[in-house]
Each structure stands twice: as structure tokens, then as C-alpha cells.
TORSE-678298 format. One record per residue: x, y, z of N, C-alpha, C in turn; residue in three letters. Coordinates in steps of 0.02 Angstrom, whole numbers, plus 50000, padded with zeros to 5 digits. Layout:
N
XYZXYZXYZALA/...
***
This chain:
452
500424994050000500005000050000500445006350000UNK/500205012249933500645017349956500305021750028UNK/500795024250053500585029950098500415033450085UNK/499795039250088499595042850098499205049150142UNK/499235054750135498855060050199498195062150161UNK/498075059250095497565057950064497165051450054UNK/497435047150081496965040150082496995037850150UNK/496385034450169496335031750240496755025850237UNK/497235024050313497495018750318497215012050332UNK/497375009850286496915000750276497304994850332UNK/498174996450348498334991450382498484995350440UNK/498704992550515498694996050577499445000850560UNK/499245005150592499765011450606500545007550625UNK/500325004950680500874999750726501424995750671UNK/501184994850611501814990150570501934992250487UNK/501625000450515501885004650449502605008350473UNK/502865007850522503465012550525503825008550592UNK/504515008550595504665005950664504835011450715UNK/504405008650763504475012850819505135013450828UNK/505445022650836506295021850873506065021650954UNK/506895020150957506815019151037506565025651100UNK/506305024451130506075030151183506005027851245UNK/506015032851284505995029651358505255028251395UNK/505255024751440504565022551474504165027851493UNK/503385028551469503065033451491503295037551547UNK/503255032451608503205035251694503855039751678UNK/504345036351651505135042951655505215047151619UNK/504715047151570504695055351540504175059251557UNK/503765056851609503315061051649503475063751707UNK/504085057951733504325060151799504675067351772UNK/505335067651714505455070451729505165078451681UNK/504555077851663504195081651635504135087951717UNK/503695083251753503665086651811504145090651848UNK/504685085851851505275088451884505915096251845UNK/505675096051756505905100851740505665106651710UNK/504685106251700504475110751666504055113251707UNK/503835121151690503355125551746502825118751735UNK/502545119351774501815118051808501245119151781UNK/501275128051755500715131251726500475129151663UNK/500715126051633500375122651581500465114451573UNK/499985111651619499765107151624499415102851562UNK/499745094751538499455094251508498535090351510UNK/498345087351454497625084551474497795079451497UNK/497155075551524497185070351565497225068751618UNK/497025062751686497285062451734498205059351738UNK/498145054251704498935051251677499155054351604UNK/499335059451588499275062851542499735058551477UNK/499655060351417499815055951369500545058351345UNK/501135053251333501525055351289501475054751244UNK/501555058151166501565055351094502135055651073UNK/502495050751025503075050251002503105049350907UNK/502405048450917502575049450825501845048950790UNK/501775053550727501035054050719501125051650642UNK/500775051750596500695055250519499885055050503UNK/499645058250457498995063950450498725062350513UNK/497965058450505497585061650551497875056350644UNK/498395050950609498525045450670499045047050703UNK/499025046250787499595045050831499745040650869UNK/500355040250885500295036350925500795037751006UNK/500705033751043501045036351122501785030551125UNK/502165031351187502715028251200502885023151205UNK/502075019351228501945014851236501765007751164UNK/501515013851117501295011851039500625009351036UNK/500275012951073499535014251091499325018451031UNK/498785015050983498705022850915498015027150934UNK/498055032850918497635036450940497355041850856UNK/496625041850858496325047950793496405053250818UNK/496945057850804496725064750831496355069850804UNK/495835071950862495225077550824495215082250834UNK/496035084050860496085091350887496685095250857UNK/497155089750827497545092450767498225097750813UNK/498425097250868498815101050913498325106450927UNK/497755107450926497555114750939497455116950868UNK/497135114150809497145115450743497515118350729UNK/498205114850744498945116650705499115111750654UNK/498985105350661499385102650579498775100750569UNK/498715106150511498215107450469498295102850419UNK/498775099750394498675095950342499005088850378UNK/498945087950451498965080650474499675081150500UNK/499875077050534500435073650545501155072250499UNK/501655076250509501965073850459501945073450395UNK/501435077550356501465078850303502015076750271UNK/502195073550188502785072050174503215077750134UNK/502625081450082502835085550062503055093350096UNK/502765095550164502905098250222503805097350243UNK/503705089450267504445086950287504795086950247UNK/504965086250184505295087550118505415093450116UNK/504945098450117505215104950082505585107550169UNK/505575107150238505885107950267506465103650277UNK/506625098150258507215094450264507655097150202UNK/507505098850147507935103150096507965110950113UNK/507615112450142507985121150166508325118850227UNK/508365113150258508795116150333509675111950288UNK/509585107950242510155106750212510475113650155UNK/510085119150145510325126950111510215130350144UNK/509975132850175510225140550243509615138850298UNK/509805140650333509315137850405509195145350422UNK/509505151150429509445155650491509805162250464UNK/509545167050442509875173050439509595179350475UNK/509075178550480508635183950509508215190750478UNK/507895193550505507545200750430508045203150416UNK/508775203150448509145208650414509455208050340UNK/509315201650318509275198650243508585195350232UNK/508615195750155507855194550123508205187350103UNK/507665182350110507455174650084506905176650050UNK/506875169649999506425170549950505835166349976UNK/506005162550034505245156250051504975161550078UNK/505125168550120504715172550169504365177150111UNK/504785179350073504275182149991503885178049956UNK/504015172049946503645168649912502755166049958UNK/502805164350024502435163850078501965171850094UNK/502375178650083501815183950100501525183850018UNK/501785181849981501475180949908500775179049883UNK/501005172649922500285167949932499655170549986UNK/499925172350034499435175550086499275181250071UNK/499335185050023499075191249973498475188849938UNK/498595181049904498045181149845497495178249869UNK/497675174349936497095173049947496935176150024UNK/497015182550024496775185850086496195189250057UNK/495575193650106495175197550077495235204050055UNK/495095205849998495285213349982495805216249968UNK/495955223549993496595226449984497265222150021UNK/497255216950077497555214650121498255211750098UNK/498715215450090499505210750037500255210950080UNK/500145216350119500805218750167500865213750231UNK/501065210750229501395206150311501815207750321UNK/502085202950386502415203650457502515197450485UNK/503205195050484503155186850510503405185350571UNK/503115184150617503155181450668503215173650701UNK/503405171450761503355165750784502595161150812UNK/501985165350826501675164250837501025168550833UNK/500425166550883499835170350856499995176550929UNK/500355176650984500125180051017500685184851002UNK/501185183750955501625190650914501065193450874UNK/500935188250827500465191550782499905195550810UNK/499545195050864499125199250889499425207250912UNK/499905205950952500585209150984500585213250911UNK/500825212650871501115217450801500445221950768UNK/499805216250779499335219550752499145227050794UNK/498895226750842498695229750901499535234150895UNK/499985234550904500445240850900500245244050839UNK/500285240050775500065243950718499765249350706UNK/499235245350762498455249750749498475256650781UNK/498875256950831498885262250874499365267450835UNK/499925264050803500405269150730500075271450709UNK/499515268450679499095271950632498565277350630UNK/498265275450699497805280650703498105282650752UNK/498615283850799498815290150859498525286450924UNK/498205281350921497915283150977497985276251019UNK/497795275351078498155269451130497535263151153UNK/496655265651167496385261651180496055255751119UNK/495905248851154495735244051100495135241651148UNK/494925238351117494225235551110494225227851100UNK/494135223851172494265215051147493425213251138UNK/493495206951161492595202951182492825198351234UNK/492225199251284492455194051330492205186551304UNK/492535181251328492705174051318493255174451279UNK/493635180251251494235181051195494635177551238UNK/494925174751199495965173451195496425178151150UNK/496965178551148497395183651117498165178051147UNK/498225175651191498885175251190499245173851278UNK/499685175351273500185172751345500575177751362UNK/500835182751298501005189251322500825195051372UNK/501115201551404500555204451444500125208551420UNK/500315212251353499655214051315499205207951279UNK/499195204551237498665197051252498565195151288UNK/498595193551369498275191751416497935196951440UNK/498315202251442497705208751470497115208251392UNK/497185205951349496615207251321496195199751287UNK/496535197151350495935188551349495595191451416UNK/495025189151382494535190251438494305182251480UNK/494605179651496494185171651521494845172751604UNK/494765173551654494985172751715495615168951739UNK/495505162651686496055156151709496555156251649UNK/496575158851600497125162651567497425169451572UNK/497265173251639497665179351658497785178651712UNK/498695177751722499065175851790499045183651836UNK/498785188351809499235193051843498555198151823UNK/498315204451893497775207751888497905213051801UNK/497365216551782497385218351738498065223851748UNK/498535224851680499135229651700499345235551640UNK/498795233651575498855238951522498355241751520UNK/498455249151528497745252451521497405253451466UNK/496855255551468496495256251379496165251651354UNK/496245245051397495975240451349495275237651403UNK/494765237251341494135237651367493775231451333UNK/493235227351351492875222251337492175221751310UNK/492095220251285491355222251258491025214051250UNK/490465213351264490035206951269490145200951200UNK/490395197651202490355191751158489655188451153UNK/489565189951071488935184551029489155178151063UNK/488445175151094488575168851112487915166851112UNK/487685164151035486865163251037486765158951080UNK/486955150751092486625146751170486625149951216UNK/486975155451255486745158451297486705166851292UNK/486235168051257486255175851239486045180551301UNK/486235185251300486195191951347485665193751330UNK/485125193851300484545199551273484165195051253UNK/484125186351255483335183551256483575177151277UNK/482935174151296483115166951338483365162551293UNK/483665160351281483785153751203484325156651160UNK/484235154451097484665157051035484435163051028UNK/484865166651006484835174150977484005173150922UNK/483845179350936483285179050902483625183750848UNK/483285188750818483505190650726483745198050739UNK/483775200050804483975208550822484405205850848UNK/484745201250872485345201150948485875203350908UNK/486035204250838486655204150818486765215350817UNK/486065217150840486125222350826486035226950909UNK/485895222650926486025224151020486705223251033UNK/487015217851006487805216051037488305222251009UNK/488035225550947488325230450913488055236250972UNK/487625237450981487435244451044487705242951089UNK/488115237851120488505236051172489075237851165UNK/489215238451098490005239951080490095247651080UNK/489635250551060489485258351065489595259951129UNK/489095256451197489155258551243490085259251285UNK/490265254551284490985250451288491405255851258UNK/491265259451223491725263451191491785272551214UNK/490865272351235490845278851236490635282051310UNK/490705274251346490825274051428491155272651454UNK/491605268851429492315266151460493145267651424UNK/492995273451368493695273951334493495282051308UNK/494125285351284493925292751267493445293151225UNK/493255289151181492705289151134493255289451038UNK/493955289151069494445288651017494745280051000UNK/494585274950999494825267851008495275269250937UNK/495685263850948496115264250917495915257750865UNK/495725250850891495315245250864494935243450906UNK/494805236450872494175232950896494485225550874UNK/494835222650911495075215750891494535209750914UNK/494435201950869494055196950888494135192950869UNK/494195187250886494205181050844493515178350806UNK/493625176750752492925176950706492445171250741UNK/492785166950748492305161750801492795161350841UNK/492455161750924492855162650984493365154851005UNK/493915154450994494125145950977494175144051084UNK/494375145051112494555143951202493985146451218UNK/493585150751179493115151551208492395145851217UNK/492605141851179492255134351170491945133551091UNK/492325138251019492005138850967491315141150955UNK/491295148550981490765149550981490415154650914UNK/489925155250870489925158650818489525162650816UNK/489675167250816489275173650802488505174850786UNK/487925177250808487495177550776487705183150689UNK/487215178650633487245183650554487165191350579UNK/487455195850556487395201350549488115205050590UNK/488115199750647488615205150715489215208550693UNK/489495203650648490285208350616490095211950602UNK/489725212950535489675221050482489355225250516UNK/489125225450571488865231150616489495232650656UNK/489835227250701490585226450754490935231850696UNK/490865228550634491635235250601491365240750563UNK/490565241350560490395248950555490515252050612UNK/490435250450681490335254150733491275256150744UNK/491405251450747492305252550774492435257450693UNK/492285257450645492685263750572492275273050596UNK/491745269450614491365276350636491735280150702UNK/492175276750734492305280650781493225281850773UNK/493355279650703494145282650669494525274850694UNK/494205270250737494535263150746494855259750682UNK/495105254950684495435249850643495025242650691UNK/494625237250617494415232050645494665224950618UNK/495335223250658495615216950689495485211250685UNK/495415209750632495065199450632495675196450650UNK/495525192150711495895185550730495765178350692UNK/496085177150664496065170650609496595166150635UNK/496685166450695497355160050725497155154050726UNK/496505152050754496215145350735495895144150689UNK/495415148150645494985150150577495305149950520UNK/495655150950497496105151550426496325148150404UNK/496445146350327496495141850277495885139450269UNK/495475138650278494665136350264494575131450290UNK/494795131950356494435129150434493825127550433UNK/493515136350427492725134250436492355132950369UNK/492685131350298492445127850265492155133650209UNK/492165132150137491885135950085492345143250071UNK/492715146750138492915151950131493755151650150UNK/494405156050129494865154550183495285158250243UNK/494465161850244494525164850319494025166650332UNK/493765164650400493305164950443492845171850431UNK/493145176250428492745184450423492545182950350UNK/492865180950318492255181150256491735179250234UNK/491565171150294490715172950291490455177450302UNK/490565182250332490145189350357490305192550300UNK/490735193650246490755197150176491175203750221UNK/491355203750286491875211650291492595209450268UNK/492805215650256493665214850235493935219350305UNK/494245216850311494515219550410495225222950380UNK/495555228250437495955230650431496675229650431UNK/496635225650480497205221950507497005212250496UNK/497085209950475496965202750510497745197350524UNK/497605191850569498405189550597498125181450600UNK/498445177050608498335169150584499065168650602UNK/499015160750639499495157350635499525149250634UNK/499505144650704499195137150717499245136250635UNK/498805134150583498875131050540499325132450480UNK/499475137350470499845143650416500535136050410UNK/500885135150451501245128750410501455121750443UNK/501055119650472500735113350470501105111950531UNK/501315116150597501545114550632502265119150663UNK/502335121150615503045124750634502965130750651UNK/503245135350680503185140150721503225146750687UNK/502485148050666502535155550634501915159350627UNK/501865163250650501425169150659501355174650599UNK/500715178250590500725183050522500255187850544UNK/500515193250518499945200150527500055201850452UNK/499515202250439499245205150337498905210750353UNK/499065217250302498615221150313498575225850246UNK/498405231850248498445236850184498955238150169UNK/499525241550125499905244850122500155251850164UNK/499555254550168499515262850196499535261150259UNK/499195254450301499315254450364500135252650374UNK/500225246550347500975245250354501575251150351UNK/501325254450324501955261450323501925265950376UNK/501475264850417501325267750486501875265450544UNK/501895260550514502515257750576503265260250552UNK/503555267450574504055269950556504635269850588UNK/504405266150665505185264550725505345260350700UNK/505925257050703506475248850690506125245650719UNK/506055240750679505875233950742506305228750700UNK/506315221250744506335215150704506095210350749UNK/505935203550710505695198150747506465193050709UNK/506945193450771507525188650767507335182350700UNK/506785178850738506595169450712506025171250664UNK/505555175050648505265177450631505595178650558UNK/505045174150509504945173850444505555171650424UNK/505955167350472506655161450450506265158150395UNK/506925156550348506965151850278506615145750305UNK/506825141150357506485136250386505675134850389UNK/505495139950447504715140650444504345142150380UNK/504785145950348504265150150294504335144550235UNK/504965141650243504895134650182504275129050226UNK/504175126850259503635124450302502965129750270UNK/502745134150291502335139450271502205137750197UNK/502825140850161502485140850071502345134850044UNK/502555127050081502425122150053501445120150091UNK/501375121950142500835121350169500425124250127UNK/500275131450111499765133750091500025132249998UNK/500365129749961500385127149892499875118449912UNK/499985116749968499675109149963498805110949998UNK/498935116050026498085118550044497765122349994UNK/498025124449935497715127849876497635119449843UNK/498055118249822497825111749778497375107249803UNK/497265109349859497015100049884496295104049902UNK/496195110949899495505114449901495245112649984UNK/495745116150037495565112550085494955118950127UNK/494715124350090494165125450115493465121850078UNK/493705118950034493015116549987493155107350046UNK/493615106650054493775098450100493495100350163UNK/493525105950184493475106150277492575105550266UNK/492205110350223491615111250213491295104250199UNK/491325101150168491185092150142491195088150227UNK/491825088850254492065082250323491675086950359UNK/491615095850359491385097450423490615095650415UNK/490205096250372489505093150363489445087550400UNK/489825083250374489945074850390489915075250477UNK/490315079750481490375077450552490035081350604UNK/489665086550575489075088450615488445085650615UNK/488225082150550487785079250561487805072050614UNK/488335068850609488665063150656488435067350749UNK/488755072550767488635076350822487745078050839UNK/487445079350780486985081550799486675073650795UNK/486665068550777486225063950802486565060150855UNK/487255062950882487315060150955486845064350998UNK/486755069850993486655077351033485705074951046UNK/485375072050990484765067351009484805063851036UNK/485255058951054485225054251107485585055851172UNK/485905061151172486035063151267485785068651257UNK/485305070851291485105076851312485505081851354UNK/486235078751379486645081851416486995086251358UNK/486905085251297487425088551261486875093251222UNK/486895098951264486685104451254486615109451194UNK/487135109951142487165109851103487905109251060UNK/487705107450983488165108650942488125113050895UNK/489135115550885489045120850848489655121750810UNK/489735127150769490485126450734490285128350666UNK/490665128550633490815129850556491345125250537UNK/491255121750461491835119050448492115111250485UNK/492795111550487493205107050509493455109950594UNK/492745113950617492725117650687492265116950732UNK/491935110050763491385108450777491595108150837UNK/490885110050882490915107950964490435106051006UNK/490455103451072489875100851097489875105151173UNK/489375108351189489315110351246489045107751281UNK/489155105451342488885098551389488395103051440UNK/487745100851463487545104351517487125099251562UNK/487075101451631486855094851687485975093751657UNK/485775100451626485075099851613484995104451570UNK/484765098651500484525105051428484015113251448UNK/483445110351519483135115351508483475122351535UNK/483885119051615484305126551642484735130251596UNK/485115125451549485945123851511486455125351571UNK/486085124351627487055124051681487465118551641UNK/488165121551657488855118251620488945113151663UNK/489095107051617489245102351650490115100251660UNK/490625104551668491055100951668491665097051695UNK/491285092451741491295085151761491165081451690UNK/490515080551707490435075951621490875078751563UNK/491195083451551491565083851486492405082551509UNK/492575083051572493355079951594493305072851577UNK/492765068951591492475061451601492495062151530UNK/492275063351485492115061051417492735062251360UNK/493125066451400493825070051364494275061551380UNK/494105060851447494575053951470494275046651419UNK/493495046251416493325038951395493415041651343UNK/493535044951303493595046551209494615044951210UNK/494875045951245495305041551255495485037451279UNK/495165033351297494915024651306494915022951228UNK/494375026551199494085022651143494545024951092UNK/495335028551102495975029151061495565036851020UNK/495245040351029495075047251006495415053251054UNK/495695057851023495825064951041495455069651030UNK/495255072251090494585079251050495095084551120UNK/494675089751116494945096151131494365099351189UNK/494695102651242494085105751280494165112151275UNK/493555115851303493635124751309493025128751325UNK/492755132551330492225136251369492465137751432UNK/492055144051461492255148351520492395143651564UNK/492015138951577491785134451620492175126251620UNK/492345123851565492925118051557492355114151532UNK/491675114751510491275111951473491075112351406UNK/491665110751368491545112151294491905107051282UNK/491775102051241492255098351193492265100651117UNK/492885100651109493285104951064493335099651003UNK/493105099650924493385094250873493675098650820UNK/494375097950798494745102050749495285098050705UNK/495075091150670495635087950665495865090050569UNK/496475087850541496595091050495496165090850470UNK/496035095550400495865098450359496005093750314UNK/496505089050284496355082350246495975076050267UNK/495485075250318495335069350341494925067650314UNK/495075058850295494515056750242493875054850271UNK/493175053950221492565052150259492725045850309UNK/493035040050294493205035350326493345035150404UNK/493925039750394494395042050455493825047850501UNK/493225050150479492815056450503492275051850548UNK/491845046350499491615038750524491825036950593UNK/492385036550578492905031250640493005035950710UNK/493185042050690492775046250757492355047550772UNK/491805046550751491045047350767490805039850808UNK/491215035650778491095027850834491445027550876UNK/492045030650885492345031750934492105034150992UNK/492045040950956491505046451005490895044351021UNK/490415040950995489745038851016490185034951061UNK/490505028951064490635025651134490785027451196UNK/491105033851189491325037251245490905040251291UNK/490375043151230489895046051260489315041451320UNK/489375033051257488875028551322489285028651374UNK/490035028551375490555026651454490275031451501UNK/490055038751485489755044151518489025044151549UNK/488635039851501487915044851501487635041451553UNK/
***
């Protein structure tokens, strides 16, 4: 059989490759404990090592194989080990590995090239970074070059990052170590149709235009009435994937242009055509944003961050800067081979096809436990919100730690998130075949009986 990250595997994982040697779970946990902070804890009660994956399969130390449906945090976007990925990075680290911005490479031109043609609109000027919480970091300074001015505008349930301007502007409690410490930055109510602010249930057909008078208020009660942006992630990803009621953007970025703002799409988990048909999240809503930044999938794993924007904004930034690692020959050869194998392989027209597949699979689990409150998502971005009782929707999450654990019993990886630790999270690549989409859905229905 040839291999492929386009065909499902017909014989076991276990005697397609030989395991190299590694050490016994317990001693790379012991000394996991013994040499890394604390604060980022991984999942699990006995938490898992992995030692080797390719597309959507992994496996642990032990040579236990596991489907993963969470893709690192919808980072290898095109699976595991990609070959053509590992190829085009195993031939740049054998021709230059490392020079830095203060010389031009052609993979970091060739890579903002591609993220030009298929960005929205005027959007062609980047900025390469290591990650999404630089890329937020670059956007948000930008914005303030541009228009003069210092306050921004998040949503609460946001993420942004680990930095102290991205954590001051995540709004969720158990991702900010330290009381608020940058001023200016202000919160405004997150679209969250299962539990809306302004009617009992799903958003009814005005909420998208109430959440917009919220943003008015937020601006013209809590900041000079001068914001500088209005940053968001198009669907809230830590926040448990949550999606916007229709209408809320193109009102969110009339209201933030009306008051001289710049409006900020976060595309770190959304982009490449995640959520399916489009290849970026804000363009179901049809706005073209000012700034937008993406990273997690941009090259299939390797460490790089991007802020795209206009021309006229980019020339705003007139102090020196550089990002040392940032837009290296390495990553960006990783990068330009990713998005050449995500144009060909049409992986927003692929995420749209598996993500159908696998919402309809969710929604006829979601009929048979009434604990699973609802499902939601776009794309190859689906989630389940667990609650003790459909009619209250209190969060259940007990039952979703329990169901995160028996879904690995049954050799599945899914993802958690919501305010509350009651969201299961599904994000696995963007190449996964119907087969391989199947095989988590039986997975996952089992897990769910280990629970109900």
C-alpha cells in the first residue's frame, strides 16, 4: 500500500513505520514534572506522551494509536507529518537555516505572496512572526501607529495570547496570571447565541444588533470615545468555538470605522478554510478587516505567526523593529509548502464536505444525550457544549473531563474549552478522509455511552 495523507489507512499504524527507541512513559513524565513550569499542564489524569504521528494518526510511547480530532490545537492542518511539508523543510535546513530580517529569503517572499492572493481585499503587506500571540502583539501596536491613539476594544470569552498585552486582552479569568496591567483596553460582550444576553435561548434576529449597541456603549463609557481598534476572533476558539449570531461583524466594524478605529480579525484558529467554503473565517460575514493575523495552521506545525494588512497601514510603523526567528527560511519553507498543498488540495472546499459529515454525526449524538446541550461550529470547527440539564443549560464540566478521558479509552483525541471547562473541542486536519471522520464518530458515540 502506498502511503498517503490523502487516503485512509487500511493496515494498523503499529507496522507501517518502526517505532525508534524512547523511554518508558512514567520517566518522561517524571521528569516532565521535575523540569517544566507547572502552569501549563497537560490533558488528562495520567497525561499522554506522543512520540510519532502522520495525518490524522498518533501514537504514544507505549505504541498505543490514537485519531486525533484536535490536530495540536488546529495546528497541523494538513495532518501529521505531512511528506511534502517534511521534504520541503528537510531541503531548506540542508541550504540556509537562519539569517534573520536583516537579509531577504525568498520562502518568506514567496509565503507573504501567497497570503496576498488569497487574503480579503486590499490585504498584501505582512509581518512574520513566531506565533499568534506576536501576531496579535504586532497587530494591536500597528493599529495604534496608525491612528495616534492607545485604547482597543477585545470581547469577553476572547483569547489573544500569553504575552502581557494578550493576556490583558483575553478576557476568560484562568488565562490571566496577573491583575489587569495595560490600560485602555476595554471588553465588550461576546455573541454567544446558546446563551444570549438579550433573550432566553438562541439569539433571536435583532441580537446581532444589540451586541453592536454594546459595543457603542463600551466605547463611549469606558474609553475617550477615540479607540484605536476593535480586535476578535471570528469564532471565539478557548472560548469553546463559539459563532457569532448573522449580521454582528458588519455592524462590530461599522461601529469600530465610525469612531476613526481599525477592525482586527483574529484568524489563529479560523484560517485556511477551517470553517469551510471560505479561507478565512470573516468572510462569511462578507467584511474585509483592517488588520487581520493567523497562525496554528499557516504551516502545518512549525512556528510562525502573520499580521496582513493594507499597504498605507503598514507604512505607519516607522520605529525599527525586528522579529530575530521570525519569517526564517525554515518556517517560511514549512509555510509556502503548506499553503501550495492547501490551495491544491481545496482544503476550504475539503473542511466544508468532512465538516457537514461530522456535524451531522454530532447532531444525532446530541439526540440521544440530552446532556449535550448543544452543537456548533463551522467547517472542520465543531463543538459540543455539555450541560447537567438541557432546560437550565448549567455547564456540566465534570461530564466533559469524564468524556475528554473515555474518548481516550476509545483511542480518540478531542479538545476542551468554554469559560467553564465544558466544551468539547473537534478540529482535526483539514485532509481527513470520510472514513477516518466515520471512525471518530464511533469512537466518540462510545465514549459518550462510558459517560451517560
Amino acid at each position: 500500500m502506498v502511503r498517503s495523507h490523502a487516503l485512509v489507512r487500511a493496515i494498523p499504524f503499529s507496522i507501517m513505520t518502526q517505532s525508534p527507541l524512547v523511554s518508558p512513559a512514567a520517566d518522561i513524565l517524571d521528569d516532565h514534572r521535575r523540569y517544566l513550569f507547572p502552569c501549563a499542564p497537560p490533558y488528562y489524569q495520567q497525561p499522554l506522551v506522543l512520540s510519532e504521528g502522520e495525518g490524522v494518526w498518533v501514537r504514544d510511547s507505549e505504541g498505543r494509536e490514537y485519531l486525533d480530532f484536535f490536530a495540536g490545537i488546529l495546528t497541523t492542518s494538513l495532518g501529521h507529518c505531512h511528506p511534502e511539508v517534511v521534504e520541503a523543510l528537510s531541503a531548506q535546513a540542508r541550504t540556509l537555516g537562519h539569517i534573520s530580517t536583516c537579509y531577504v529569503n525568498e520562502p518568506q517572499v514567496d509565503t507573504a505572496r501567497a497570503l496576498s492572493e488569497i487574503s480579503p481585499g486590499e490585504l498584501s503587506s505582512s509581518f512574520f512572526t513566531n506565533s499568534g500571540t506576536e501576531a496579535v502583539e504586532t497587530a494591536v501596536m500597528l493599529a495604534c501607529q496608525h491612528t495616534g491613539r492607545s485604547e482597543v476594544i477585545a470581547l469577553r470569552l476572547g483569547y489573544s495570547g500569553r504575552s502581557a498585552l494578550s493576556t490583558n486582552l483575553t478576557a476568560h479569568g484562568r488565562w490571566r496570571p496577573l491583575p489587569s496591567s495595560i490600560a485602555g483596553i476595554k471588553h465588550a460582550l461576546a455573541p454567544y447565541p446558546y446563551r444570549c444576553t438579550f433573550c432566553d435561548g438562541p439569539c433571536s434576529g435583532d441580537c446581532a444588533e444589540r451586541y453592536a449597541e454594546d459595543l457603542v456603549q463600551v466605547i463611549e463609557t469606558t474609553t475617550s470615545g477615540r479607540p484605536a481598534a476593535f480586535i476578535a476572533e471570528t469564532i471565539l476558539g478557548v472560548g469553546g468555538f463559539i459563532v457569532p449570531p448573522s449580521g454582528y461583524f458588519e455592524r462590530a466594524a461599522e461601529v469600530i470605522r465610525s469612531y476613526g478605529g481599525l477592525f482586527i480579525s483574529d484568524e489563529v484558529q479560523t484560517a485556511f478554510g477551517r470553517t469551510g467554503d471560505r479561507w478565512f473565517g470573516i468572510e462569511h460575514w462578507g467584511v474585509e478587516p483592517d488588520i487581520m493575523v493567523m497562525a496554528k495552521g499557516i504551516a502545518n506545525g512549525l512556528p510562525v505567526g502573520a499580521t496582513i494588512t493594507r499597504p498605507e497601514i503598514a507604512e505607519s510603523w516607522t520605529a525599527k523593529t525586528i522579529s530575530t526567528f521570525g519569517g526564517n527560511p525554515l518556517s517560511m519553507a514549512a509555510a509556502r509548502t503548506t499553503l501550495e498543498v492547501m490551495r491544491r488540495l481545496e482544503t476550504p472546499r475539503r473542511s466544508a464536505l468532512r465538516g457537514a459529515q461530522l456535524r451531522r454525526g454530532l447532531e444525532e449524538m446530541a439526540s440521544r444525550h440530552p446532556w449535550i446541550g448543544e452543537v456548533r461550529g463551522m467547517g472542520l470547527m465543531q463543538a459540543a457544549e455539555l450541560v447537567e440539564d438541557p432546560s437550565s443549560r448549567t455547564p456540566d464540566p465534570t461530564r466533559a473531563a469524564a468524556l475528554l478521558e473515555a474518548a481516550r479509552e476509545e483511542g480518540l483525541l478531542l479538545g476542551s474549552g468554554g469559560l467553564r471547562g465544558n466544551v468539547i473541542r473537534l478540529g482535526p486536519s483539514m485532509l481527513i478522509e470520510t472514513e477516518e471522520v466515520d471512525e471518530g464518530l464511533r469512537r466518540l458515540q462510545k465514549a459518550c455511552e462510558r459517560v451517560a
